[in-house]
C-alpha positions as CSV (number, residue, x, y, z in Angstrom):
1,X,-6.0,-19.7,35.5
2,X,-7.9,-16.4,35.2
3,X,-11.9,-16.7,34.8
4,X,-12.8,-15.7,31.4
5,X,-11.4,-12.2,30.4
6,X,-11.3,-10.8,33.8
7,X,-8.5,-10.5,35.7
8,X,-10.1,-12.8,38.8
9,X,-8.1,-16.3,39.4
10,X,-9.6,-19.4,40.4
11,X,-7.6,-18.8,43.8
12,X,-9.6,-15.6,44.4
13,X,-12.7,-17.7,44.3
14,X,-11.1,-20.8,46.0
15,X,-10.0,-18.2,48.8
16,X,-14.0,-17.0,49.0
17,X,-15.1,-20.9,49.4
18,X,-12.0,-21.0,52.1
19,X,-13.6,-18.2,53.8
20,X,-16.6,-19.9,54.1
21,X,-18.8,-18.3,51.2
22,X,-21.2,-20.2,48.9
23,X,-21.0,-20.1,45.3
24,X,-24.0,-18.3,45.6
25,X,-22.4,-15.4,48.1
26,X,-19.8,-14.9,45.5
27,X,-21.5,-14.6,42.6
28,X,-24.2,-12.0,44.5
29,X,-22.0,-10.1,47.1
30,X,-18.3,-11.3,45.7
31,X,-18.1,-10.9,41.6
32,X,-21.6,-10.1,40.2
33,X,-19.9,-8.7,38.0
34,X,-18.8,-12.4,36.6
35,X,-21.6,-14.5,34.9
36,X,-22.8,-17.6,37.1
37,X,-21.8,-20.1,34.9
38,X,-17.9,-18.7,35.2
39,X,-18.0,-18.9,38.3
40,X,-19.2,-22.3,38.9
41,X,-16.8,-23.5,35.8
42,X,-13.8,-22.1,37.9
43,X,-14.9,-24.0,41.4
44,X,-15.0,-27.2,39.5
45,X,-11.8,-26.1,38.2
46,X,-10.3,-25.4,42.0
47,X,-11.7,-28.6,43.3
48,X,-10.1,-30.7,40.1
49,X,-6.8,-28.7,40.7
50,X,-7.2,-28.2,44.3
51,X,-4.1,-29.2,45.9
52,X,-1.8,-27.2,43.9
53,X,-4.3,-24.0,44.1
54,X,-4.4,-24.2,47.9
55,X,-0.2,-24.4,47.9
56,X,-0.6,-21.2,45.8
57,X,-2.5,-19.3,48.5
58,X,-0.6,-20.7,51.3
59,X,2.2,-18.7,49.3
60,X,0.6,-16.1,48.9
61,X,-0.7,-14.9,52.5
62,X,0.6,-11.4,53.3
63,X,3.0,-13.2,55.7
64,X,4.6,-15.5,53.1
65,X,4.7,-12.7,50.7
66,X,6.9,-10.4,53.5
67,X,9.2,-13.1,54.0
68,X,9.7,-13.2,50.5
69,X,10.3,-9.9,49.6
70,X,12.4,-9.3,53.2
71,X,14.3,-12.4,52.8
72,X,15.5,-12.8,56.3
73,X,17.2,-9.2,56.8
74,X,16.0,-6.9,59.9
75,X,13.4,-4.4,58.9
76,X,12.5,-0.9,59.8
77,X,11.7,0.0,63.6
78,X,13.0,-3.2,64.8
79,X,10.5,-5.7,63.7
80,X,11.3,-8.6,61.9
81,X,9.5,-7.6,58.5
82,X,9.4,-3.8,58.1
83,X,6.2,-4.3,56.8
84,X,2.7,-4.2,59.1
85,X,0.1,-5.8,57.7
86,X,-3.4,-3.8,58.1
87,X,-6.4,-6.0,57.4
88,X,-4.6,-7.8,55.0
89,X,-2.9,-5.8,52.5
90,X,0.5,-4.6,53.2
91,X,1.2,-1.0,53.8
């Protein structure tokens, strides 16, 4: 679910309230880009939804996603990925 015709989920926002942001923070400093009203409309959607959501960011940490794409196999310079993760996006 996708707020409006943006390409922001409701996990995006449900991963701001995670980190400890108000709806306020995140519609001044997050997405001012996104009306108010959106994004209060998608945290009511997270919290009606919210178990599911949550399972879909616990899928989706940069860990999970390594494991995922590496499947198990060795990676490069003997780590266990091949991957490093530098303040959370994969390089």
């Amino acid at each position: 679910y996708t707020i409006g015709e943006t390409w922001v989920a409701v996990r995006h926002i449900a991963a701001f309230l995670q980190a400890g942001h108000t709806a306020e923070e995140i519609i001044r400093e997050g997405l001012a880009h996104i009306p108010p009203a959106a994004i209060h409309e998608a945290i009511a959607y997270y919290y009606d939804h919210r178990e599911e959501i949550d399972a879909e960011l616990a899928a989706n940490t940069p860990e999970a996603v390594q494991k995922q794409l590496v499947g198990g196999h060795a990676g490069i310079a003997g780590d266990s990925t091949g991957f490093q993760a530098d303040g959370g996006r994969l390089v």
